[in-house]
C-alpha positions as CSV (number, residue, x, y, z in Angstrom):
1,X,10.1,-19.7,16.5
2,X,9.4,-17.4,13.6
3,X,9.6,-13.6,13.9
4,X,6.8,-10.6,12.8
5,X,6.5,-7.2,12.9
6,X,4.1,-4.4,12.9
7,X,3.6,-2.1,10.0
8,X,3.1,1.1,10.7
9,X,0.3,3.4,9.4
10,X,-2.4,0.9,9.4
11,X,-5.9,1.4,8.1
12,X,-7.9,2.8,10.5
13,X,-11.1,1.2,9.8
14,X,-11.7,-2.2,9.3
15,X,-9.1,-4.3,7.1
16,X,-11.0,-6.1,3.9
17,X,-7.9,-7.5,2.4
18,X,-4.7,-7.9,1.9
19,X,-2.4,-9.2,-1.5
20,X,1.2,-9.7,-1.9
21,X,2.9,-8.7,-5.4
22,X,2.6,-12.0,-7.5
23,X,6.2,-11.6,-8.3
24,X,7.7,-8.7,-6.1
25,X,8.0,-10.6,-2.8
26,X,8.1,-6.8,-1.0
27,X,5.0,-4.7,-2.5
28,X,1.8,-5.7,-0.2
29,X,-1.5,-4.2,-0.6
30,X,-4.3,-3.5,1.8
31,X,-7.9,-2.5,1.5
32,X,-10.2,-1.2,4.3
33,X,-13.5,0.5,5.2
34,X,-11.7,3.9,5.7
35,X,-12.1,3.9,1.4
36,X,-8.4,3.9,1.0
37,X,-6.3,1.2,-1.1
38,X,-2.1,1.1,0.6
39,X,0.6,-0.3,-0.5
40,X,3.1,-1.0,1.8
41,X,7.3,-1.9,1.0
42,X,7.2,-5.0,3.5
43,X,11.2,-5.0,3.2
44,X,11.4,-1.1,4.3
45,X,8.7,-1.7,6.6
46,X,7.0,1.4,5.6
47,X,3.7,2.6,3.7
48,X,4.8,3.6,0.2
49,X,1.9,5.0,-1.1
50,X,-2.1,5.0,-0.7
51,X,-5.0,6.3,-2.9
52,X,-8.9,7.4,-1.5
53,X,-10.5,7.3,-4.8
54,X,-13.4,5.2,-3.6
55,X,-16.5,6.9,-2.0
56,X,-17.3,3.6,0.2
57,X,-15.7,1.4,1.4
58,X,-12.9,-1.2,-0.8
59,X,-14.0,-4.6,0.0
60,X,-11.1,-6.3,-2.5
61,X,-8.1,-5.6,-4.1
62,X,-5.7,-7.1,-7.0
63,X,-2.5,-6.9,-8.4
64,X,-2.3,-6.6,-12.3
65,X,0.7,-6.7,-14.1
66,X,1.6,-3.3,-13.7
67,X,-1.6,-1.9,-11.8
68,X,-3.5,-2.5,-8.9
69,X,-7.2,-2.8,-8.8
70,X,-10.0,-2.6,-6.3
71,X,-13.8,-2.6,-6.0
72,X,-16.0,-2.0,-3.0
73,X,-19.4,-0.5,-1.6
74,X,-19.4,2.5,-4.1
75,X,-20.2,-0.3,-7.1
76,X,-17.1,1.0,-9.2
77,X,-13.9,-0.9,-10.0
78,X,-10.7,1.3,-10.2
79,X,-7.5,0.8,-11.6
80,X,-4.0,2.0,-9.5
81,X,-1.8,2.8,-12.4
82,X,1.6,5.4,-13.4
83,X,3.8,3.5,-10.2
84,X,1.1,3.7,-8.4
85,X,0.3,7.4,-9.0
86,X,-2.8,8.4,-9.9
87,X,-6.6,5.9,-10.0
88,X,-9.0,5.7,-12.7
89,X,-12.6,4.1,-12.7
90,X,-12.5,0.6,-14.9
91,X,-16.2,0.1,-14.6
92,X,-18.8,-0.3,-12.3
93,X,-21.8,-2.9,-11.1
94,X,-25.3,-2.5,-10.7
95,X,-24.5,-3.6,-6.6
96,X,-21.7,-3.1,-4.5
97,X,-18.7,-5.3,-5.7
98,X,-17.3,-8.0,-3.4
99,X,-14.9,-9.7,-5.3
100,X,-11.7,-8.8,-7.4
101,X,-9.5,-11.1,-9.0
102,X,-6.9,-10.6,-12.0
103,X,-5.9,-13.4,-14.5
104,X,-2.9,-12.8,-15.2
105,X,-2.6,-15.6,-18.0
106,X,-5.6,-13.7,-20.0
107,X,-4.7,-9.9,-18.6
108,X,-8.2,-9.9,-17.4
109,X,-9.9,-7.7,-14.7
110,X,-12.4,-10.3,-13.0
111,X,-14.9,-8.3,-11.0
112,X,-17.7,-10.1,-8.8
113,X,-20.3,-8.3,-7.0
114,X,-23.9,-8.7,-4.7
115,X,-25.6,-7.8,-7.8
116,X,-25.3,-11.3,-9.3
117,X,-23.0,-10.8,-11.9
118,X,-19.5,-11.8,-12.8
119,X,-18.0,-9.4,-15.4
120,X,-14.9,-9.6,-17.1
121,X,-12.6,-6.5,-17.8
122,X,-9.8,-6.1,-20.6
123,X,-7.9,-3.0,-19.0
124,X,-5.1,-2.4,-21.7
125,X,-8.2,-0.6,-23.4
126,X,-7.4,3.3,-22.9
127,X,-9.0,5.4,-21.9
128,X,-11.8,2.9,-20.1
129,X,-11.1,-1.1,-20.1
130,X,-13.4,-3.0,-22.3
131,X,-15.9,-5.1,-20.6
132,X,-15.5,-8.4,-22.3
133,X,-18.8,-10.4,-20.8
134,X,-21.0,-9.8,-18.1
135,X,-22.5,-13.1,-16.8
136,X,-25.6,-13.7,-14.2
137,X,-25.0,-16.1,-11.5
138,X,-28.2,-17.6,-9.2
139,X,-26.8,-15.6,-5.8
140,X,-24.6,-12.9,-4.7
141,X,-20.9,-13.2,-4.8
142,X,-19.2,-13.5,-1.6
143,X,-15.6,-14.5,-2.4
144,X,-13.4,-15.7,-5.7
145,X,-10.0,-16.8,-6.1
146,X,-8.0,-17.0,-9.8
147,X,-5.0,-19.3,-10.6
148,X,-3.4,-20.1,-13.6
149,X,-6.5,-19.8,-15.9
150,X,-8.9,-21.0,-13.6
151,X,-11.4,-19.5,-11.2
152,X,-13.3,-19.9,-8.2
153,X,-16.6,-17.9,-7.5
154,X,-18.2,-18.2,-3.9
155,X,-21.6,-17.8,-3.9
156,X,-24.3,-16.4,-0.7
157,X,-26.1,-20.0,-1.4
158,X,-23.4,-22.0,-0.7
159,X,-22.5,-23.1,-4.4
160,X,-19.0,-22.8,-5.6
161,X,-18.6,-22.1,-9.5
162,X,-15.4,-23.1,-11.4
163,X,-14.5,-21.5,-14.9
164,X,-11.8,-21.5,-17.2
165,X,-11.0,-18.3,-18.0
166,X,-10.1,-18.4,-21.7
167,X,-14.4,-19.7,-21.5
168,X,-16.4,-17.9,-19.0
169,X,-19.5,-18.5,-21.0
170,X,-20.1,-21.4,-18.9
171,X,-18.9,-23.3,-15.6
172,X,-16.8,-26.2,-15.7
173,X,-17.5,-27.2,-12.7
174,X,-21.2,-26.4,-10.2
175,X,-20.5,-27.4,-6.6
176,X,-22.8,-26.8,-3.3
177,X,-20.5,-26.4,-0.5
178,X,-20.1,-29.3,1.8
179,X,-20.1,-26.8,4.6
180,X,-23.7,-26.0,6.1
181,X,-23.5,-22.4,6.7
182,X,-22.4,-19.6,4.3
183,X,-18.7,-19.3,2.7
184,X,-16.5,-16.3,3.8
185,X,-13.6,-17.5,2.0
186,X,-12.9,-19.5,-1.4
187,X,-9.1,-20.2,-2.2
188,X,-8.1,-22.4,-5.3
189,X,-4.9,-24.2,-4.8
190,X,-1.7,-23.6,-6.2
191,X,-1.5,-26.9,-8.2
192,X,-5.2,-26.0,-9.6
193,X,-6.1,-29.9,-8.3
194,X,-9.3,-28.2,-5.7
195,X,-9.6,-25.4,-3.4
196,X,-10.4,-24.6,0.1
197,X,-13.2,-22.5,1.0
198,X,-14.2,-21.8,5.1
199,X,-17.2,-20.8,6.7
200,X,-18.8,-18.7,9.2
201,X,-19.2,-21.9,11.7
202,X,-16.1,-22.5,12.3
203,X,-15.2,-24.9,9.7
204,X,-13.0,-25.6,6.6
205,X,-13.7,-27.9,3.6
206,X,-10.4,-29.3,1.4
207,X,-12.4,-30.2,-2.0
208,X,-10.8,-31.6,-5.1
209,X,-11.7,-31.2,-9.0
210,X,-13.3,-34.1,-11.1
211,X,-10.6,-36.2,-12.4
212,X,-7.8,-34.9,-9.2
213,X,-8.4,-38.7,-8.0
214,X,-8.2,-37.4,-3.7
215,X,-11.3,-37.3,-2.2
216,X,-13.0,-34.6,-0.1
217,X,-13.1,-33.8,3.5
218,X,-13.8,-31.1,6.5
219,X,-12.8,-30.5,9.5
220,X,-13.6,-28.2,12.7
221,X,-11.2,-25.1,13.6
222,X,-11.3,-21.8,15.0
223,X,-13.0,-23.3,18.2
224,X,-11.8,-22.1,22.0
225,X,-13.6,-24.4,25.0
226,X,-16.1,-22.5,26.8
227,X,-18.3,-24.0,29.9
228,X,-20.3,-27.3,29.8
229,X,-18.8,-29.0,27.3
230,X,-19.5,-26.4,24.7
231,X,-17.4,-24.7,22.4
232,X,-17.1,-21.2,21.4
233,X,-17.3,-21.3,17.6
234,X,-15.9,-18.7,15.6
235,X,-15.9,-17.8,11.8
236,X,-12.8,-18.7,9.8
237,X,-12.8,-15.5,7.6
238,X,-9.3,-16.0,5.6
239,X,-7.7,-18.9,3.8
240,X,-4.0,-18.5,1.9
241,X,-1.7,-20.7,0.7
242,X,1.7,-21.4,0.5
243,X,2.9,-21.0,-2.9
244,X,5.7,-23.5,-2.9
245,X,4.3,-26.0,-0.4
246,X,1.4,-25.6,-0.5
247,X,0.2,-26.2,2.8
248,X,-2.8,-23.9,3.7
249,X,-2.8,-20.9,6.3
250,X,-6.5,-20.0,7.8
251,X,-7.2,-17.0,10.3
252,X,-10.5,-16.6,12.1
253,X,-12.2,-14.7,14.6
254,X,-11.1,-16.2,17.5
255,X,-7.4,-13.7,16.4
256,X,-5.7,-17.1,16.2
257,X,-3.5,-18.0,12.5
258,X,-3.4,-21.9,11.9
259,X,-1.0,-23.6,8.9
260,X,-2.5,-26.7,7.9
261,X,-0.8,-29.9,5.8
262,X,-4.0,-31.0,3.6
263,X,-2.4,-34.6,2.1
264,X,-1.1,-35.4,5.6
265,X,-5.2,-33.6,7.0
266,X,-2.8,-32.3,10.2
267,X,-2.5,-29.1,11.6
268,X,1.1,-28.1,11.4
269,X,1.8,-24.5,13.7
270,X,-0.9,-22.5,15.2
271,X,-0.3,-19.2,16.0
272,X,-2.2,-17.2,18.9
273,X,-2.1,-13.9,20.6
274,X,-3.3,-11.5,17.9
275,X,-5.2,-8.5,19.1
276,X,-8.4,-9.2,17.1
277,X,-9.9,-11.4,14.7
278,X,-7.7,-12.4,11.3
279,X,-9.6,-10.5,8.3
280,X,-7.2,-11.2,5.8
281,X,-4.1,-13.7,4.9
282,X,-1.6,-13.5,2.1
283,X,2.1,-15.4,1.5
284,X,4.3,-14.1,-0.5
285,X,5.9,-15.0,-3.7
286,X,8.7,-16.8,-2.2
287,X,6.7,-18.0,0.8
288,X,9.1,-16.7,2.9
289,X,6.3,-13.8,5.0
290,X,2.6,-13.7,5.7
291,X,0.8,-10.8,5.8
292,X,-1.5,-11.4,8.5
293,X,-4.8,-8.7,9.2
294,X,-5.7,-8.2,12.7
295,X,-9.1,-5.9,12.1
296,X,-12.4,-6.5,14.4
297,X,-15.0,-8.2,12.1
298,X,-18.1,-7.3,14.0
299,X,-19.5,-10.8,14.7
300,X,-19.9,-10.1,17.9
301,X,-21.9,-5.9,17.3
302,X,-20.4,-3.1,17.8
303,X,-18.0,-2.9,20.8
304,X,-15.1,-1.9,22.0
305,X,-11.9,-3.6,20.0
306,X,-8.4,-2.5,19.6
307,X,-7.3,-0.6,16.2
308,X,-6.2,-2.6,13.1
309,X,-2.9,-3.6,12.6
310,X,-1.3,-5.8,9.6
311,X,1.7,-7.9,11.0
312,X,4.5,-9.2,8.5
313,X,5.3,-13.2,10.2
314,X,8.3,-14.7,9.0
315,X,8.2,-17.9,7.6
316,X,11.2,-20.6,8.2
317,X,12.0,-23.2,5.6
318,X,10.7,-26.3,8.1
319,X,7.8,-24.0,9.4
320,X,5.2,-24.0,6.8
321,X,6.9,-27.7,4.8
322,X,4.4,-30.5,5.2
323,X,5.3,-33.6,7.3
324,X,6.6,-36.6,5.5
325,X,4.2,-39.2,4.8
326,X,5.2,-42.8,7.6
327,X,5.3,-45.4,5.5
């Protein structure tokens, strides 16, 4: 059985994100609605530092290579630089800004927002980053993931963009979700073969890139039995995965974590008894924690919930390994 604790000094209003330190297994970062960015020492299991240079509240965050950056409801994009010291507006959006993503093998800032555009940031420019393109997409931006030089870009009408980003000018690949009801999550996968990307019904689709050679599927989760024969549904509002076997974590509303084997299409651990819904999921570098985000998501109005709390879940070798396949 695999061990967490509880971090103290939470946010203490709603939890947007969370990112480990693509190479410091330790530093985790965490965005909320309170307009404050965190970073946290997972090790020390204390908050290390934390910055309220937004006005609104920070709907995504980002590790550079030697910043952090963020974007949220106040339409500007800032950079956490000097250790972690001081913030600095990078740019801003015409609309609030939903999505941030760095790609790391391009240095690029990669900011997505609700005012259809995707716009690209070189930040090593002093004393504002460059913008390097600004490109118009059909719908709002709801979610984007980057690996390697490739990236993922959720849209509000269910189509899923994939670029290369040495070429953003256009998409190598234009998808409509398989799902029927609109994306909350899009997550590309470690090998850069497909993503995963969930949805507010309760549902996750595994898709692969032309020329992967595995085909698609979906599959029901985040789903508690209720009376009659009905089940409660509930949105699956985070997606990570694991960066050396990759196997998939999701976390939904229903404040349940499940860890899923996608060759094998079987659930592998399921972990239950969170306070609230799962806002946000991140493995580390190693793979050896999750960060999981217990924050109130308001699906069901405003009511009363319990406070936010970010819980660090150890991860055993055989816990998150997929299954060998039975001959």
């Amino acid at each position: 059985m695999s061990m967490q604790i509880e971090l103290p000094q939470p946010p203490t209003d709603g939890i947007s994100k969370l990112r480990f330190h693509p190479t410091d297994a330790t530093k985790l970062l965490a965005s909320s609605w309170d307009q404050q960015v965190r970073l946290y020492d997972v090790e020390q299991k204390k908050l290390v530092a934390s910055h309220h240079g937004h006005r609104a509240a920070v709907l995504d965050i980002a590790f550079g290579a030697d910043a952090a950056f963020s974007g949220g409801l106040d339409r500007r994009l800032l950079a956490w630089e000097g250790d972690y010291t001081h913030a600095r507006e990078v740019g801003c959006h015409d609309g609030e800004i939903s999505a941030v993503e760095y790609a790391h093998s391009s240095s690029m800032i990669l900011s997505g927002s609700w005012d259809r555009t995707l716009r690209a940031w070189d930040c090593r420019a002093q004393p504002n980053a460059a913008q390097i393109t600004s490109l118009e997409v059909e719908e709002r931006i709801y979610s984007m993931s980057a690996q390697d030089a490739l990236l993922a870009v959720a849209l509000a009408g269910r189509s899923i963009l994939i670029y290369d980003t040495r070429k953003l000018d256009t998409p190598l690949e234009t998808r409509e979700s398989s799902l029927k009801f609109p994306t909350r999550c899009v997550k590309l996968m470690p090998s850069c073969s497909g993503f995963v990307c969930s949805s507010v019904e309760g549902r996750v689709a595994v898709e692969y890139l032309d020329g992967a050679g595995k085909s698609n599927y979906a599959f029901k989760c985040h789903r508690q039995p209720a009376d009659d024969n009905v089940d409660l549904v509930y949105p699956v509002n985070a997606v990570a995965f694991h960066p050396v076997h990759q196997t998939f974590a999701t976390g939904g509303s229903d404040g349940a974590v499940s860890l899923w084997d996608p060759d094998n299409k079987k659930r592998l651990r399921h972990y239950q008894g969170y306070p609230t819904s799962i806002s946000s999921l991140d493995f580390n570098s190693t793979g050896t924690l999750l960060a999981v985000a217990s924050s109130y998501t308001y699906d069901e109005g405003e009511k009363d919930h319990p406070p936010d709390s970010i819980w660090i879940k150890t991860m055993p070798e055989n816990e998150a390994r997929p299954k060998a396949k039975k001959p």
